[in-house]
C-alpha positions in Angstrom: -13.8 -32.0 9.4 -15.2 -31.1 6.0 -15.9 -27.5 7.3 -12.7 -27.1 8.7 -10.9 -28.0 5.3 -13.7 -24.9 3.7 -12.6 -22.6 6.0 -9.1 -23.3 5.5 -9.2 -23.0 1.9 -11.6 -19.8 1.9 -9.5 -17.7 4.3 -5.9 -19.3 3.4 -4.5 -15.6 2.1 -5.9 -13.9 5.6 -4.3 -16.5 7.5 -1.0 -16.1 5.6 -1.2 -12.4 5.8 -1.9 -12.3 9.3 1.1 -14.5 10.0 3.1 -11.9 8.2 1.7 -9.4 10.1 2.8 -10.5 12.8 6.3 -11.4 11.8 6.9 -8.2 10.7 5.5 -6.5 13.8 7.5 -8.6 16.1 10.3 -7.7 14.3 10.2 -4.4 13.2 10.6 -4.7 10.0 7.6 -3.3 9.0 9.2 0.5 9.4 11.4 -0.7 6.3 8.5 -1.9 4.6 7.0 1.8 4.8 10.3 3.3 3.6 10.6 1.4 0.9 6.6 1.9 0.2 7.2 5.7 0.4 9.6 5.8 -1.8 7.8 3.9 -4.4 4.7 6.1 -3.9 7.2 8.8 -4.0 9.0 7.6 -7.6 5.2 7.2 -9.1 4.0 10.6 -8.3 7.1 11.9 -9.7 6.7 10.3 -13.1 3.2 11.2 -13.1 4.0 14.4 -12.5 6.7 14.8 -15.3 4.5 13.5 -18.0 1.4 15.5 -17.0 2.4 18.6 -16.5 -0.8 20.6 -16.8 -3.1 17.9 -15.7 -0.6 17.7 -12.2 -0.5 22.2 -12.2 -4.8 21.8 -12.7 -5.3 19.5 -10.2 -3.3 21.4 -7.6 -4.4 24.8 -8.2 -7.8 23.1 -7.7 -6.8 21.7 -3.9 -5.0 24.9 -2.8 -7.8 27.0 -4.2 -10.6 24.2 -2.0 -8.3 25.2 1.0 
């Protein structure tokens, strides 16, 4: 019993995670999840952008110029 209780409160947040998992994928509301994830990623690159101009121009002359 006493390894049961370890496990249990070792792995707690993977159980809880994959139980959300699975809600969301039964559900499909794991397509708004990305949305609204995109357009966070989206907002953060755009205020990085804004206040590092040059850093943001260096960094993507130096991709294009790798393809």
């Amino acid at each position: 019993m006493n390894d049961n209780e370890n496990f249990l409160s070792k792995n707690i947040g993977a159980i809880i995670g994959i139980i959300i998992a699975l809600i969301l994928a039964c559900t499909g509301l794991y397509r708004v999840i990305i949305i609204i994830v995109a357009v966070v990623v989206g907002g953060y690159i755009g205020r990085y952008v804004q206040y590092n101009k040059e850093e943001a121009k260096d960094k993507l002359k130096k991709f294009i110029d790798r393809l």
